[in-house]
C-alpha positions in Angstrom: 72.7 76.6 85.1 75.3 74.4 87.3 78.5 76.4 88.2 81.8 74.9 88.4 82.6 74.3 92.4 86.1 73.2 91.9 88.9 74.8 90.0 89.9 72.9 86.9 92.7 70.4 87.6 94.8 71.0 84.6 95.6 73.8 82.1 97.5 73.4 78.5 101.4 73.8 79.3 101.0 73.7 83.0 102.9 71.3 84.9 101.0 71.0 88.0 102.6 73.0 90.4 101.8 75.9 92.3 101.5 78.9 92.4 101.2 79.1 88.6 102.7 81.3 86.4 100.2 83.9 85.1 100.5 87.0 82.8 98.2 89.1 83.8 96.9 92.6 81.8 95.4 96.1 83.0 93.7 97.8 80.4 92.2 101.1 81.2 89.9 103.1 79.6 88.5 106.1 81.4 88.6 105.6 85.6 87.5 101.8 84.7 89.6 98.4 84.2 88.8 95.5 81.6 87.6 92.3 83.6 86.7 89.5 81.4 84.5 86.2 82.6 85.1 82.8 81.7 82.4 80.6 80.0 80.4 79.2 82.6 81.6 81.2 85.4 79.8 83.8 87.5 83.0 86.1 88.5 84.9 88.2 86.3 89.1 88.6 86.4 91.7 90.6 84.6 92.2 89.2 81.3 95.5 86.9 81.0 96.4 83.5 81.6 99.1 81.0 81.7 102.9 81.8 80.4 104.0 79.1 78.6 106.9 77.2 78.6 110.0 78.9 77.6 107.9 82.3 77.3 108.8 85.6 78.1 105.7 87.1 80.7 105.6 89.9 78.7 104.8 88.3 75.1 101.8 85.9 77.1 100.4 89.1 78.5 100.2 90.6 74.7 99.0 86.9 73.3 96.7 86.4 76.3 94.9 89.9 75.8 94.4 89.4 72.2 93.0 85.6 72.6 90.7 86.4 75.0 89.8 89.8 73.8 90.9 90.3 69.9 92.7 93.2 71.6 96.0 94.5 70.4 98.6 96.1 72.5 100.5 98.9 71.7 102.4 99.6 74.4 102.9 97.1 77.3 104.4 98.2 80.8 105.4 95.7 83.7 104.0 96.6 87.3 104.9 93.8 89.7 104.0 90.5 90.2 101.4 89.9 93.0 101.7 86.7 94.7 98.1 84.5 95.2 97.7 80.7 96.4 96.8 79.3 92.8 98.4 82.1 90.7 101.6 84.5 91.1 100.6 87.4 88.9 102.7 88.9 86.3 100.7 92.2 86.2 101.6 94.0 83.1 99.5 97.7 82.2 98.8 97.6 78.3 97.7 100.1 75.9 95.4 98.6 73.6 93.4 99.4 70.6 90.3 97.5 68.7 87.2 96.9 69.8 86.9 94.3 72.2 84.9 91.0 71.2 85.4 88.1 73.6 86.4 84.6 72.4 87.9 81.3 73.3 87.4 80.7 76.8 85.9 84.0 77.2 82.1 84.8 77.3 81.7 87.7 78.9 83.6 91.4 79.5 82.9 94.8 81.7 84.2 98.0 82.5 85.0 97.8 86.0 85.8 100.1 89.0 86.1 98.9 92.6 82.7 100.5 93.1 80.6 98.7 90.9 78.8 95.5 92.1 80.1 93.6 89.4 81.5 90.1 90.7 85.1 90.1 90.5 87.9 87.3 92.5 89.2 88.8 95.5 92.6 89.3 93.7 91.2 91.5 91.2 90.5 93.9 94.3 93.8 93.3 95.9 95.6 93.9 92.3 94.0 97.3 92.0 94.3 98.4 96.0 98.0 98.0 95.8 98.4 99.6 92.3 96.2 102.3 93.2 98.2 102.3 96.7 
């Protein structure tokens, strides 16, 4: 299967410009985070995506979660926002409940710690280091 090698040039409300806007969700269960992996990619992130225009960071986290995940939160907490190239994170912590079944751009989910070998992006590890300070 041929990976992606570039990073798509276009997302639906982005305007172009970077870094962009991204709500960004921690969902814990146990000592382990949710990382989710889009379709026809080989690294997993933290489930979120773009904040659309005119919408509050904390309603895309909620929206994001459940689109990619089916997901509901229940009780949503800002963190921070951590700063990348591509993306400045709008890192929310999120109580959830349901059973997670992936969908949309989404084929693929784990339970994650920093110790597993499971392919994550570097931010995902820089995310959790300074959370977990």
């Amino acid at each position: 299967m041929n990976q992606p090698t570039e990073r798509p040039t276009s997302y639906p409300g982005w305007d172009g410009e970077l870094p962009r806007l991204r709500a960004t969700v921690i969902v814990r269960r146990d000592d382990r985070v949710l990382v989710v992996r889009d379709r026809g990619r080989p690294t997993y992130a933290l489930p979120g995506g773009g904040i659309e225009k005119g919408e509050l960071p904390i309603v895309a986290a909620a929206r994001e979660l459940y689109e990619e995940t089916s997901l509901e939160a229940s009780a949503i907490r800002f963190l921070f926002v951590f700063e990348g190239k591509y993306n400045n994170h709008h890192l929310y912590e999120v109580e959830a409940y349901g059973k997670v079944v992936v969908r949309g751009e989404v084929d693929g989910f784990a339970w994650w710690d920093m110790e597993d070998d499971t392919p994550v992006y570097p931010h995902v590890r820089g995310i959790l280091e300074r959370l977990n300070g």
